[in-house]
N, C-alpha and C positions, 0 to 999 in steps of 0.2 A: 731455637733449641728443638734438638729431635723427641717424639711422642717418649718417655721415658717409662719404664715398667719393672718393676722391684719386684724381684724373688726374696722370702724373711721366713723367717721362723727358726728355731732351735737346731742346734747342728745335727747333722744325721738325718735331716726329714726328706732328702732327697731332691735338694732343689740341684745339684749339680748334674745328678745325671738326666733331668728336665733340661737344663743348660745345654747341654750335648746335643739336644735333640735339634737346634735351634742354629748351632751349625754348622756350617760355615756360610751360613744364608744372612743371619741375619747378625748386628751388631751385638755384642758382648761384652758387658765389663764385668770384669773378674772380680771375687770378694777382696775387699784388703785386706783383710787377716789373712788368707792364705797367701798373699803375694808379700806381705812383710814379714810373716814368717820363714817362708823361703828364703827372702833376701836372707837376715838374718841368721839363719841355720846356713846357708853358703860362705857367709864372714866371719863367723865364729860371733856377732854383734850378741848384747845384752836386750833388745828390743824387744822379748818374749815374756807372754805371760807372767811364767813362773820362776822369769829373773828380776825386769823392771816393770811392770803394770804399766806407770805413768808412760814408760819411753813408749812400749808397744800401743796404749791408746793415740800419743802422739803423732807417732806412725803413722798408723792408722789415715788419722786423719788427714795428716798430708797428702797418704796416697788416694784416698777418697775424693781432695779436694783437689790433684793432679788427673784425678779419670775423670773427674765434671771436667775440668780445663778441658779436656781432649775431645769433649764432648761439643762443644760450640762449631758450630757449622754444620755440623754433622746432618742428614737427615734419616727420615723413615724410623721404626722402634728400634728402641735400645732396650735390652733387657739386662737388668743390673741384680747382680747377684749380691746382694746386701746393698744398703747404702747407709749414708750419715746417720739417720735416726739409730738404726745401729750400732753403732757407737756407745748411745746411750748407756746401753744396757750393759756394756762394759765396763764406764763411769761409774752405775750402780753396782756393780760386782765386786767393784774393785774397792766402792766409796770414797773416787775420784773426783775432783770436779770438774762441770762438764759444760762449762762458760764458752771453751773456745769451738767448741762442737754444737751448741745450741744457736751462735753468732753464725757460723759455715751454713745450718739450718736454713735461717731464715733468708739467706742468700740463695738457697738451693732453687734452680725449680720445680716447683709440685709435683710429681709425679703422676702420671697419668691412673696407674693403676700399681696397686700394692696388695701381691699375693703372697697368702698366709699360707706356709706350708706347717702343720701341724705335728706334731708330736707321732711316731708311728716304731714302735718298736719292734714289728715286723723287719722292718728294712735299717735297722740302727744298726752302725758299726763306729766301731775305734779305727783310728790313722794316726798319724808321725801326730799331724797336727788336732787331733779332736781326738781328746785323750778324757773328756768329761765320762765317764758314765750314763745308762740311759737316762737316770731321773735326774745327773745334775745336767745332762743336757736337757732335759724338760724344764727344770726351774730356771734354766738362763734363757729358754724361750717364753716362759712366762716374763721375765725381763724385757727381753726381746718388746714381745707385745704390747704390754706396758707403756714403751716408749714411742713405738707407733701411735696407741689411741691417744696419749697426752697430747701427742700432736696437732689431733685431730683429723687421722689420716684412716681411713676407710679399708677394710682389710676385706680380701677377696680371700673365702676359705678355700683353699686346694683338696679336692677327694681325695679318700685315701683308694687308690687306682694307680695299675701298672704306669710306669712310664711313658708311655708313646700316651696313653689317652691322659693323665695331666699336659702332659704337651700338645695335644689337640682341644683342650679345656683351654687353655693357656689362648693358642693364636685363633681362637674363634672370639676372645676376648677383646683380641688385641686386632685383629683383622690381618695376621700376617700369614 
C-alpha cells in the first residue's frame, strides 16, 4: 500500500483548494460525499442527505471502500480527501449506525498522516453540495474530529495560511 495522507475537517476549511495544489503530480482521491452526490444529483437517485441519510451514508461507504480497492498497488503518497473515519460523523449526525463503517475501519490501512483543517470562517462558503451554515459546518467538524481521536488517530493541525503555504506545510510533511 502506498504512504497514505488524509485531508478532515468540517466543510469549508479549505482542504480542496489545498487538493488543487497537488495536482496533477501527485495521486488523489476524491471526497465521497462529493462524488455520490454528483452521482446522485445526475440520476435524479434518493442517496442525499436531506432525502435518505441511511442510503447516502451507505454510499458513501461503498465508494470509500471502491477508492481503498483502487488503491492497492499503487505507490508513492496518496493524498485523500476525507476518508472512512469520516463517515463517522455522519452516522452521528444522522444517529445512524455505524457497525459496517467501524468493521471497513479496521480493515483500513493506517494512515500515515491525518491533517486537521480547522474551522476558518474567513474562507467559508456555501455550494450545490455544502449547504450547512458556518457554525453547523463547525459542529459537524467537531463531529468530524471526534471520530478521528476515538480512533486514536493523531491529527496534524493545518495553519490558518493562504493556500500555496498549507500546501508547502503539507509536502514538507509528507516529503513530496
Amino acid at each position: 500500500m502506498p504512504d497514505i495522507h488524509i485531508l478532515t475537517g468540517p466543510p469549508g476549511s479549505g482542504k480542496s483548494g489545498v487538493l488543487e495544489q497537488f495536482a496533477p503530480h501527485s495521486r488523489i482521491v476524491a471526497e465521497p460525499a462529493r462524488t455520490v452526490l454528483a452521482a446522485q444529483r445526475a440520476s435524479g437517485g434518493r442517496g442525499t442527505g436531506d432525502q435518505d441519510p441511511a442510503l447516502f451514508v451507505a454510499l458513501m461507504l461503498k465508494q470509500a471502500l471502491r477508492d481503498q480497492q483502487a488503491l492497492r498497488g499503487a505507490s508513492g503518497p496518496v493524498i485523500c480527501d476525507r476518508s472512512l473515519p469520516d463517515l463517522l460523523a455522519y452516522t452521528a449526525y444522522w444517529q445512524l449506525p455505524d457497525g459496517a463503517i467501524r468493521t471497513a475501519i479496521a480493515a483500513m490501512p493506517s494512515p500515515q498522516t491525518v491533517f486537521w483543517f480547522p474551522s476558518w470562517r474567513a474562507i467559508y462558503t456555501q455550494d450545490e453540495e455544502r449547504t450547512l451554515d458556518f457554525d453547523g459546518s463547525a459542529a459537524f467538524g467537531a463531529l468530524v474530529r471526534t471520530a478521528y481521536e476515538s480512533l486514536g488517530l493523531a491529527l496534524v493541525e493545518m495553519p490558518l495560511a493562504p493556500v500555496t503555504d498549507r500546501a508547502a506545510f503539507i509536502r514538507q510533511r509528507i516529503g513530496a
